[in-house]
PyMOL Python script that loads the backbone (N, CA, C, O; Angstrom):
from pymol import cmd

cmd.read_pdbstr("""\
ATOM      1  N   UNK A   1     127.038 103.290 112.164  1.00  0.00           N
ATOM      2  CA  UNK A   1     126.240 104.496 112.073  1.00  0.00           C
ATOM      3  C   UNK A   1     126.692 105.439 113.178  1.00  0.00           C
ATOM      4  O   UNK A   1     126.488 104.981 114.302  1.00  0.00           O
ATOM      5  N   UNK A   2     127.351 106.846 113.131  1.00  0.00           N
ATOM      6  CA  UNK A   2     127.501 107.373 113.536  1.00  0.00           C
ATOM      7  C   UNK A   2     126.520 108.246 114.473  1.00  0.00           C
ATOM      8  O   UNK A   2     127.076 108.828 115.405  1.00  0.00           O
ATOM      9  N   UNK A   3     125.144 108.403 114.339  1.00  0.00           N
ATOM     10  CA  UNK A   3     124.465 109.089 114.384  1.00  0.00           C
ATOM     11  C   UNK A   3     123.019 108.635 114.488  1.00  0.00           C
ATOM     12  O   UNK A   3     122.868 107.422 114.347  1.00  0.00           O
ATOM     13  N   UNK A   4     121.840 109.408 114.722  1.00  0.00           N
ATOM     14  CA  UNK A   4     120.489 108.865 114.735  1.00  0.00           C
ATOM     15  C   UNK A   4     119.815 109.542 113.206  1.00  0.00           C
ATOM     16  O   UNK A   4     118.590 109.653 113.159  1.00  0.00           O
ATOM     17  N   UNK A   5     120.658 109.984 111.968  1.00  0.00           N
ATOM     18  CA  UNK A   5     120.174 110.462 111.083  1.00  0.00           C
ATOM     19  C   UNK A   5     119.679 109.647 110.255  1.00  0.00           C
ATOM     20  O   UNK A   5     119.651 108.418 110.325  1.00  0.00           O
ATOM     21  N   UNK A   6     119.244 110.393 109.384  1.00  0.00           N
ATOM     22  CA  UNK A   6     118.217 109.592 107.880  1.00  0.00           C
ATOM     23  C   UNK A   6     119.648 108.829 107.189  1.00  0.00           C
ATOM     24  O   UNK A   6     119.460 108.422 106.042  1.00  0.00           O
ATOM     25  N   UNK A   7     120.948 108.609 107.720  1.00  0.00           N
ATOM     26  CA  UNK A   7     121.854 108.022 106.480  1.00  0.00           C
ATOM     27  C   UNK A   7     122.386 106.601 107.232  1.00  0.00           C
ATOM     28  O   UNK A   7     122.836 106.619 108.378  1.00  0.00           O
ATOM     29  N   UNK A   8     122.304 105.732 106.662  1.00  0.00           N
ATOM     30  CA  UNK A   8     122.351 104.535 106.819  1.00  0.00           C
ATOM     31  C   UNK A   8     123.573 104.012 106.244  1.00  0.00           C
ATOM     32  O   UNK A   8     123.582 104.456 105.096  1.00  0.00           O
ATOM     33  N   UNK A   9     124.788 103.185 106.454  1.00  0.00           N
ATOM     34  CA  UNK A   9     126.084 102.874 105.824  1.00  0.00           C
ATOM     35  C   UNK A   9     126.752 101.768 106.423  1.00  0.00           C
ATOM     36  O   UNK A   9     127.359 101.855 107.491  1.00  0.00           O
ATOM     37  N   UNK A  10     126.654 100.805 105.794  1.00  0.00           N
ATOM     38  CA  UNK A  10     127.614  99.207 106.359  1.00  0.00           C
ATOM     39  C   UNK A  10     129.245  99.436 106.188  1.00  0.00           C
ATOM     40  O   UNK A  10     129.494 100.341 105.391  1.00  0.00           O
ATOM     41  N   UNK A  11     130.286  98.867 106.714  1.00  0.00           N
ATOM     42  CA  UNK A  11     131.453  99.179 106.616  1.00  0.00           C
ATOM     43  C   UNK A  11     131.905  98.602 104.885  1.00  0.00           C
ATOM     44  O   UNK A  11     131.607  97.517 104.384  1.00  0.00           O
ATOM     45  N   UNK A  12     132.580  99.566 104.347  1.00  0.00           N
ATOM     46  CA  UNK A  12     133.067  99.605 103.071  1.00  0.00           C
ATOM     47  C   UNK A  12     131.782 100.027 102.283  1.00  0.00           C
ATOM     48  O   UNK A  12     131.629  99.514 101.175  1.00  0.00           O
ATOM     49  N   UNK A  13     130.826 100.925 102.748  1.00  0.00           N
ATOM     50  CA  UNK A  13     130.053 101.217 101.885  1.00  0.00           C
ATOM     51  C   UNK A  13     129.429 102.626 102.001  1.00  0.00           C
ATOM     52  O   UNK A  13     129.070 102.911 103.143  1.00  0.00           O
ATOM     53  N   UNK A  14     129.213 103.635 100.981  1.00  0.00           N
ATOM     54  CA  UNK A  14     128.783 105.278 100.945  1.00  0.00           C
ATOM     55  C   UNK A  14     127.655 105.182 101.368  1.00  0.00           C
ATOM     56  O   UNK A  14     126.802 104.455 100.860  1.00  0.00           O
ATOM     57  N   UNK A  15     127.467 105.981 102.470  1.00  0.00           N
ATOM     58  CA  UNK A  15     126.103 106.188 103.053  1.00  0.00           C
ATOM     59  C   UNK A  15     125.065 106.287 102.360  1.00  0.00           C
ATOM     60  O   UNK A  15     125.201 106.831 101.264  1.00  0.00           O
ATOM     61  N   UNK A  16     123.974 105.899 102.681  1.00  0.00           N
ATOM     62  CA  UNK A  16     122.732 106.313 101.670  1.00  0.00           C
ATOM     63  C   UNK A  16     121.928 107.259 102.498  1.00  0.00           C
ATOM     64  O   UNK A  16     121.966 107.230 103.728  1.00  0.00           O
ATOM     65  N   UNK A  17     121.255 108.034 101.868  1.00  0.00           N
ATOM     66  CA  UNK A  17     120.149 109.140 102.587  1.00  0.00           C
ATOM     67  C   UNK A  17     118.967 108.271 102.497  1.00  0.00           C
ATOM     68  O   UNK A  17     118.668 107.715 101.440  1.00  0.00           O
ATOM     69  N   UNK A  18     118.257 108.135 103.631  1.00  0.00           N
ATOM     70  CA  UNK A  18     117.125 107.271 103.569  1.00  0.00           C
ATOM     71  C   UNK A  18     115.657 108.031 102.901  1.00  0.00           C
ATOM     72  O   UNK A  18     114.752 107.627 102.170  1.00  0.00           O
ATOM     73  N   UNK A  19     115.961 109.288 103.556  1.00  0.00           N
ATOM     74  CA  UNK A  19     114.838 110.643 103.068  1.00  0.00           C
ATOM     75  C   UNK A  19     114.769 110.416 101.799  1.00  0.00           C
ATOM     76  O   UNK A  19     113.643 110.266 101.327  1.00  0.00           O
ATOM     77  N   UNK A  20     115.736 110.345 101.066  1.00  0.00           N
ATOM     78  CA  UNK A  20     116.213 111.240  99.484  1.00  0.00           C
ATOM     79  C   UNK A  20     115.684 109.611  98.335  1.00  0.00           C
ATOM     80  O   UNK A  20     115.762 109.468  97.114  1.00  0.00           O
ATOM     81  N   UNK A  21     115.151 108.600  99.487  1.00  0.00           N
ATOM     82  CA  UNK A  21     114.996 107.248  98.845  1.00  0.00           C
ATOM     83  C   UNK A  21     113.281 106.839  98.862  1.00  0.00           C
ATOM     84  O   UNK A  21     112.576 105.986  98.324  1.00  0.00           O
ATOM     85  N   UNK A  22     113.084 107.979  99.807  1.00  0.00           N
ATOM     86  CA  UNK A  22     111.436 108.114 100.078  1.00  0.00           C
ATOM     87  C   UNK A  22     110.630 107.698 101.162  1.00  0.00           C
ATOM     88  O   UNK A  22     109.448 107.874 101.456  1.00  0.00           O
ATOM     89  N   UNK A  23     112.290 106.653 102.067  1.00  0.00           N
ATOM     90  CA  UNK A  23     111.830 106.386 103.444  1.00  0.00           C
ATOM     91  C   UNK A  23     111.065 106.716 104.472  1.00  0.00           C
ATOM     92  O   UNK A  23     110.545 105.972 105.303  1.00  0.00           O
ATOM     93  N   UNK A  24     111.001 108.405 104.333  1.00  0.00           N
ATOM     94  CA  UNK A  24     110.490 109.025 105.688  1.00  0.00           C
ATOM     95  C   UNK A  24     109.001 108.423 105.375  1.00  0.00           C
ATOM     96  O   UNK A  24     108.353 108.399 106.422  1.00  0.00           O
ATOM     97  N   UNK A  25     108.341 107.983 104.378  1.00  0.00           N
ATOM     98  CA  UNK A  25     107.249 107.636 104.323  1.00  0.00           C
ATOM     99  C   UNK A  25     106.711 106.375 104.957  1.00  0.00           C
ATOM    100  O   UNK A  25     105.626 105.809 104.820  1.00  0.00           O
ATOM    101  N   UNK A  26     107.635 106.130 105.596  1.00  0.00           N
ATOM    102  CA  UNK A  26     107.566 104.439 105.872  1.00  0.00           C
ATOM    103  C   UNK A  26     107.835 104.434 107.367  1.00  0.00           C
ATOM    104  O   UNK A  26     108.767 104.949 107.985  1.00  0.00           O
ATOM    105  N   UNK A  27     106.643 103.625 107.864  1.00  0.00           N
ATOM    106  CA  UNK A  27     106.630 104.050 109.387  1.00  0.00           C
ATOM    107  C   UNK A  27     106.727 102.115 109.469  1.00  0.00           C
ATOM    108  O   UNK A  27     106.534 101.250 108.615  1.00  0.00           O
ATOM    109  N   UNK A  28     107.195 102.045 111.225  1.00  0.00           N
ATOM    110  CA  UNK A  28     106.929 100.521 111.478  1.00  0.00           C
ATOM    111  C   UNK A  28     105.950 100.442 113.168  1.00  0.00           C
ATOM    112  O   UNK A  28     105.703 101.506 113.735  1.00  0.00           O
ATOM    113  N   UNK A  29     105.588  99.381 113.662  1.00  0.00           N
ATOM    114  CA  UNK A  29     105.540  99.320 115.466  1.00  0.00           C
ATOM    115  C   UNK A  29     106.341  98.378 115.935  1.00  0.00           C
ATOM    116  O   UNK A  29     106.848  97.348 115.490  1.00  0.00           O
ATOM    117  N   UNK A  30     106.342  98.980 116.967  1.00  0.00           N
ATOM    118  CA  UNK A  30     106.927  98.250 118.030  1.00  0.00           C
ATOM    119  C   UNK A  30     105.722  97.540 119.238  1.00  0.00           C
ATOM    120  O   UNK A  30     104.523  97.667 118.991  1.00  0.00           O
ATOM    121  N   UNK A  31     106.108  96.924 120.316  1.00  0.00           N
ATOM    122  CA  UNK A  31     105.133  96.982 121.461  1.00  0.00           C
ATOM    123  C   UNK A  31     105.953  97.482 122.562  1.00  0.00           C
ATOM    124  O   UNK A  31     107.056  96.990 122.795  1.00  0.00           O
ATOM    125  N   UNK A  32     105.402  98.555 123.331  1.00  0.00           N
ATOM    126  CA  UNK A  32     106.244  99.205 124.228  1.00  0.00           C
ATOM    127  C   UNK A  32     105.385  99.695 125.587  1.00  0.00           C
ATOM    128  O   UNK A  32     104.167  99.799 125.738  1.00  0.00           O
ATOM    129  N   UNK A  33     106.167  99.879 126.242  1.00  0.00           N
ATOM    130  CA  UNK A  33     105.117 100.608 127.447  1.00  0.00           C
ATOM    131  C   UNK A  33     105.888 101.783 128.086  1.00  0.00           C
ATOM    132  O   UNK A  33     107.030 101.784 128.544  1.00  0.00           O
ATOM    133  N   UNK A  34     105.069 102.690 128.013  1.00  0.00           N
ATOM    134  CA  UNK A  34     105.696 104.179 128.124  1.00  0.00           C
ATOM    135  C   UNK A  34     104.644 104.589 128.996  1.00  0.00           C
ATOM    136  O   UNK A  34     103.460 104.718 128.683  1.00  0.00           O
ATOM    137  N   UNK A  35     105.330 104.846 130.469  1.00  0.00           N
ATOM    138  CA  UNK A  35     104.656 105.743 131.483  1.00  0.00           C
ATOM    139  C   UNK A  35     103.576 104.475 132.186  1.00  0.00           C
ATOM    140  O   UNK A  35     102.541 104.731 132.801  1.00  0.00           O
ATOM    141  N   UNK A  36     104.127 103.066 131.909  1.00  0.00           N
ATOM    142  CA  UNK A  36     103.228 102.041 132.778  1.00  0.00           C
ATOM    143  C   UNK A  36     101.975 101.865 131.751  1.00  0.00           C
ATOM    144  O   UNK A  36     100.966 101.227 132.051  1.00  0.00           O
ATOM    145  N   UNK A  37     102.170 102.508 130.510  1.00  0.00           N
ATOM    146  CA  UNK A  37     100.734 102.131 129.800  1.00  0.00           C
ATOM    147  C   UNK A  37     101.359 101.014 128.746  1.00  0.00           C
ATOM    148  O   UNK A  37     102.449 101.211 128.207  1.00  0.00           O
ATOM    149  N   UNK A  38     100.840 100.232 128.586  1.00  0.00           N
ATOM    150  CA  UNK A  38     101.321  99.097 127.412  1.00  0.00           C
ATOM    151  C   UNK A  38     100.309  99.890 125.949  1.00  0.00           C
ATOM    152  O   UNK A  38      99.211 100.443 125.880  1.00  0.00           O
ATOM    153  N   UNK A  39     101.411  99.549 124.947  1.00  0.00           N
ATOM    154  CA  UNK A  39     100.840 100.458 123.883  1.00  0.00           C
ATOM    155  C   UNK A  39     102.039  99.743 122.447  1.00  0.00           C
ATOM    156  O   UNK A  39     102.671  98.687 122.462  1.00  0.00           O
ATOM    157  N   UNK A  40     101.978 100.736 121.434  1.00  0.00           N
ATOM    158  CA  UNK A  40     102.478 100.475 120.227  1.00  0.00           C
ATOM    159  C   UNK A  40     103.047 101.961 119.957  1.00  0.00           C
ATOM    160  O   UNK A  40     102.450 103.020 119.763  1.00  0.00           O
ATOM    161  N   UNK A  41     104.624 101.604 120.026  1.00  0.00           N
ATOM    162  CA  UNK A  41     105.646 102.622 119.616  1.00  0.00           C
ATOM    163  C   UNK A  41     105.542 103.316 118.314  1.00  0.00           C
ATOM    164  O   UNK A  41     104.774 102.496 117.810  1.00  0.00           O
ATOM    165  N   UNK A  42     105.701 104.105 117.469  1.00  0.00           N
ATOM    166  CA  UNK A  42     106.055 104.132 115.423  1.00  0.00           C
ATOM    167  C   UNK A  42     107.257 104.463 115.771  1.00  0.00           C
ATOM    168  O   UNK A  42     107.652 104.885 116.858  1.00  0.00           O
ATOM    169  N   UNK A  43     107.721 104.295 114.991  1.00  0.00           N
ATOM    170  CA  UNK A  43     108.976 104.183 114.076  1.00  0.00           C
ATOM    171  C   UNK A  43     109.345 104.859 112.667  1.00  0.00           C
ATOM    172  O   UNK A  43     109.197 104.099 111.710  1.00  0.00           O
ATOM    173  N   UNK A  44     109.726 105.943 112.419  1.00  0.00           N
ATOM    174  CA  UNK A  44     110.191 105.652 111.266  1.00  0.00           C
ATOM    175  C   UNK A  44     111.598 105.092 110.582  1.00  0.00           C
ATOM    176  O   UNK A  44     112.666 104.705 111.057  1.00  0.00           O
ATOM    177  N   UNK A  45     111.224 105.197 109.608  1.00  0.00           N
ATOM    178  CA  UNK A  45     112.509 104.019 108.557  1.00  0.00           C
ATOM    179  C   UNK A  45     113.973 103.842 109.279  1.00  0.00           C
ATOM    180  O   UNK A  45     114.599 102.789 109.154  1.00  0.00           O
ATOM    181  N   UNK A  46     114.472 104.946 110.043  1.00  0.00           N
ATOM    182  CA  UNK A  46     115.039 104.801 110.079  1.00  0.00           C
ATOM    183  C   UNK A  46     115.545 104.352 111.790  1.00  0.00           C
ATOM    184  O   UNK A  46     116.670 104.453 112.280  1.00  0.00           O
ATOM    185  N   UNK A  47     114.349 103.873 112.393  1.00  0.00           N
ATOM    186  CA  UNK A  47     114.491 103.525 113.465  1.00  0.00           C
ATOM    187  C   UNK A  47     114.261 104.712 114.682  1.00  0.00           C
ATOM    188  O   UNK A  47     114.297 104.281 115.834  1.00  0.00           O
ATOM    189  N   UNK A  48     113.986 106.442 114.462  1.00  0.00           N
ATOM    190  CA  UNK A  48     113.981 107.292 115.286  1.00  0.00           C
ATOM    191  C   UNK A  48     112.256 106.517 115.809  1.00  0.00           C
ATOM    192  O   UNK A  48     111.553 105.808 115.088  1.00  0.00           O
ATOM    193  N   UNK A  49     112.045 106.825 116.828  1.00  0.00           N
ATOM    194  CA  UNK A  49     110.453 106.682 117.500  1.00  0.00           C
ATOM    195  C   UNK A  49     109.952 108.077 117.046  1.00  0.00           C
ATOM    196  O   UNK A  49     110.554 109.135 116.863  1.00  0.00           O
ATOM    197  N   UNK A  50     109.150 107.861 116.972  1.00  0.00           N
ATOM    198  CA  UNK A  50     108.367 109.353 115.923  1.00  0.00           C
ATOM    199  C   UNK A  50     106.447 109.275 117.086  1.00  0.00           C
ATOM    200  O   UNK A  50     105.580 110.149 117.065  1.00  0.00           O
ATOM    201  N   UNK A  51     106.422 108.406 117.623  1.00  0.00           N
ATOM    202  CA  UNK A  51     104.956 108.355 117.932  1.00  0.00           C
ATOM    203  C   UNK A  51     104.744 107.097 119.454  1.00  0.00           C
ATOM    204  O   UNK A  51     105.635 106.419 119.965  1.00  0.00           O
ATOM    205  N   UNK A  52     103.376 107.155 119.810  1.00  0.00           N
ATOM    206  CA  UNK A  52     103.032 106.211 120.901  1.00  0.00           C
ATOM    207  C   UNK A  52     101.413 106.470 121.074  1.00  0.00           C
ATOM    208  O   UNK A  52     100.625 107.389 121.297  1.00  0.00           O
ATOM    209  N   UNK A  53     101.438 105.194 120.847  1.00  0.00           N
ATOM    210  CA  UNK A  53      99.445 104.968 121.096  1.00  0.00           C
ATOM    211  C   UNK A  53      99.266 103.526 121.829  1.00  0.00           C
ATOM    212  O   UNK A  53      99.845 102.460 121.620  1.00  0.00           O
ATOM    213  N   UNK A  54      98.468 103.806 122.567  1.00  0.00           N
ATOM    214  CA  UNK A  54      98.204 102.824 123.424  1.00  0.00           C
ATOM    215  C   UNK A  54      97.027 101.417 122.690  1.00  0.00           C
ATOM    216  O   UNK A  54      96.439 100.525 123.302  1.00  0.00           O
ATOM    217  N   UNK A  55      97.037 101.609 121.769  1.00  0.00           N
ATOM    218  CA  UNK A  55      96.153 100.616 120.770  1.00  0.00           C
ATOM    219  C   UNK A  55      96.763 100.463 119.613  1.00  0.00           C
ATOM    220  O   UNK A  55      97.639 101.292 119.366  1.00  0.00           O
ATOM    221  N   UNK A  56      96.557  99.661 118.848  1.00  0.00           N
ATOM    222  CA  UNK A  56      97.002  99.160 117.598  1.00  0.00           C
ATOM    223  C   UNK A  56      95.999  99.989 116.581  1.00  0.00           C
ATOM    224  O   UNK A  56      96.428 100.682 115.659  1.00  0.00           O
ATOM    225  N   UNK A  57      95.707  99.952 116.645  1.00  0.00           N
ATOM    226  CA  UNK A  57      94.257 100.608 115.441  1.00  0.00           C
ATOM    227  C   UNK A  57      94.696 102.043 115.787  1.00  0.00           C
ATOM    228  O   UNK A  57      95.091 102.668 114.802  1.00  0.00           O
ATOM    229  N   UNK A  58      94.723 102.759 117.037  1.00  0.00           N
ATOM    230  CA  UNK A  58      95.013 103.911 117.166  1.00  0.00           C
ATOM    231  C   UNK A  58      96.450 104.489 116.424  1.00  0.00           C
ATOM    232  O   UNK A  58      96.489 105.630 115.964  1.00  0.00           O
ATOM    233  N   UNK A  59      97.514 103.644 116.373  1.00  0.00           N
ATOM    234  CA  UNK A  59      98.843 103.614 115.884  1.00  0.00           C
ATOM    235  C   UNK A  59      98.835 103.545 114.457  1.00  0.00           C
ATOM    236  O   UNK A  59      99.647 104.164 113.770  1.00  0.00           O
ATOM    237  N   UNK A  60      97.769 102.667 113.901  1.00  0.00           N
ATOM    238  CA  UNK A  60      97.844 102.610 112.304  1.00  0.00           C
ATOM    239  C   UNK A  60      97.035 103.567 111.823  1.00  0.00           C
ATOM    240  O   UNK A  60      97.008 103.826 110.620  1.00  0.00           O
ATOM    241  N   UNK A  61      96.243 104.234 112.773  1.00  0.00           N
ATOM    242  CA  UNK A  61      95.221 105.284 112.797  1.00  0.00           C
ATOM    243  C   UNK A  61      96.378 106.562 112.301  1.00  0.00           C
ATOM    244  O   UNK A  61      96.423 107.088 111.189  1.00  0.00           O
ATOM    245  N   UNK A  62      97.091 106.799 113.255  1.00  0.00           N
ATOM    246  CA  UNK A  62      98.055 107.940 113.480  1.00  0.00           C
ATOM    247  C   UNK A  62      98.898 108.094 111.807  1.00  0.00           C
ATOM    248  O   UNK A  62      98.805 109.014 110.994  1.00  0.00           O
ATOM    249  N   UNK A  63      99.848 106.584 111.717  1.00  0.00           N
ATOM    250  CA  UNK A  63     100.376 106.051 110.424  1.00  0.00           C
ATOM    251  C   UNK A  63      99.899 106.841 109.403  1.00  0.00           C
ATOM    252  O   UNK A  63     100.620 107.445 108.609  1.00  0.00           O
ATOM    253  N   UNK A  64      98.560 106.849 109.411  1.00  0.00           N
ATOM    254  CA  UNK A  64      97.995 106.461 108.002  1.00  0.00           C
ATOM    255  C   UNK A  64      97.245 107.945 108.053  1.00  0.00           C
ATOM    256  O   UNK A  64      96.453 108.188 107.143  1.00  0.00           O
ATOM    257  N   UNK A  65      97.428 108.781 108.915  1.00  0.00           N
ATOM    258  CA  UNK A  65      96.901 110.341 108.951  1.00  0.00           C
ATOM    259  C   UNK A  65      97.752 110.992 108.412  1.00  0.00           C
ATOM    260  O   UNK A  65      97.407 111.592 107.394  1.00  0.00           O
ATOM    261  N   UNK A  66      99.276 111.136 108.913  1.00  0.00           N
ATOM    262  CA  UNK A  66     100.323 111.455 108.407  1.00  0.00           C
ATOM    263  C   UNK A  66     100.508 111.459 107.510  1.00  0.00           C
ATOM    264  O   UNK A  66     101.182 112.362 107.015  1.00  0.00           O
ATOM    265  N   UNK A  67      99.993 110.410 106.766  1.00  0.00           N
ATOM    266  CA  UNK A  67     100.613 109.946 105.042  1.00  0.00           C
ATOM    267  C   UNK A  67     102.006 109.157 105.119  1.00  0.00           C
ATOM    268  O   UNK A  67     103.128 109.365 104.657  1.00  0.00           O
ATOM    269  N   UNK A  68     101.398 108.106 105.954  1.00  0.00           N
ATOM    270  CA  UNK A  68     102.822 107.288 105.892  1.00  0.00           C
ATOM    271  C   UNK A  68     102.383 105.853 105.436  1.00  0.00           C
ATOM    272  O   UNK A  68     101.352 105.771 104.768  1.00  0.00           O
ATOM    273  N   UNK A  69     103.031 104.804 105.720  1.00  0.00           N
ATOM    274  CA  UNK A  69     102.966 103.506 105.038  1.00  0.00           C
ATOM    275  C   UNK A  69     103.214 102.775 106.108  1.00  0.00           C
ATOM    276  O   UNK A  69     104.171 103.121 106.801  1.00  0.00           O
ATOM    277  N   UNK A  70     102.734 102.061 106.349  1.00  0.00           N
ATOM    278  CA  UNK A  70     103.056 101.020 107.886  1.00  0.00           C
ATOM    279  C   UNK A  70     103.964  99.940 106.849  1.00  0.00           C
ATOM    280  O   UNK A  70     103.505  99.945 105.707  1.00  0.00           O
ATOM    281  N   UNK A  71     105.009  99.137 107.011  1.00  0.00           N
ATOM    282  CA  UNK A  71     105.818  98.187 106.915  1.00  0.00           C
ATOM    283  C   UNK A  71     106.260  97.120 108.453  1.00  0.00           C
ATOM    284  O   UNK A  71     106.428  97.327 109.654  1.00  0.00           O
ATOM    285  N   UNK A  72     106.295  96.101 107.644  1.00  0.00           N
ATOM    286  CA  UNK A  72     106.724  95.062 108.371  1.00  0.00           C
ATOM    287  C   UNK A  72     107.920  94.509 108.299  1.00  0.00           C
ATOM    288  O   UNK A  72     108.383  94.051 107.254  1.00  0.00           O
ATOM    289  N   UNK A  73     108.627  94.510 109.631  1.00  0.00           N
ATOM    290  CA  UNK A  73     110.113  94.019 109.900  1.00  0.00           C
ATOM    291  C   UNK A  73     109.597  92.386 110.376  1.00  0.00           C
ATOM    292  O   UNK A  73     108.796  91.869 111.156  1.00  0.00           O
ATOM    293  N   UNK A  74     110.698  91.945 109.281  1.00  0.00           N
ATOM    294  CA  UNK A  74     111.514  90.355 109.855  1.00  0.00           C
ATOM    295  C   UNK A  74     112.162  90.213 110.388  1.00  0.00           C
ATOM    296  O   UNK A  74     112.531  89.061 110.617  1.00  0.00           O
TER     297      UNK A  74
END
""", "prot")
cmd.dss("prot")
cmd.show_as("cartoon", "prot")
cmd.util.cbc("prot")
cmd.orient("prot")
């Protein structure tokens, strides 16, 4: 990946637009601590940090105002 954009591409393979697939809708967390506060990062699809709340409920709070979709990474 060249870049921090919406296009995603393994070697020998045409990039895909993650936007154009409906991704931007799809948020994830992290656990992070930003500024000494322990909290929960978002994410969207494509890995940019888009958000930071210092609670979990507050983070799926945020998620789910937006009109996004919380997903879970394995």
């Amino acid at each position: 990946m060249a870049n921090k954009s919406s296009q995603f591409s393994s070697e020998g393979e045409v990039a895909i637009d993650l936007e154009s697939l409906g991704l931007s809708d799809l948020a994830y967390l992290r656990k992070a601590v930003v500024d000494g506060v322990s909290g929960f990062s978002i994410h969207a699809a494509n890995g940019v940090a888009i958000g930071f709340a210092p609670g979990e409920t507050t983070a799926l709070a945020a998620i789910m105002t937006n009109g996004m979709e919380l997903v879970q990474l394995h």
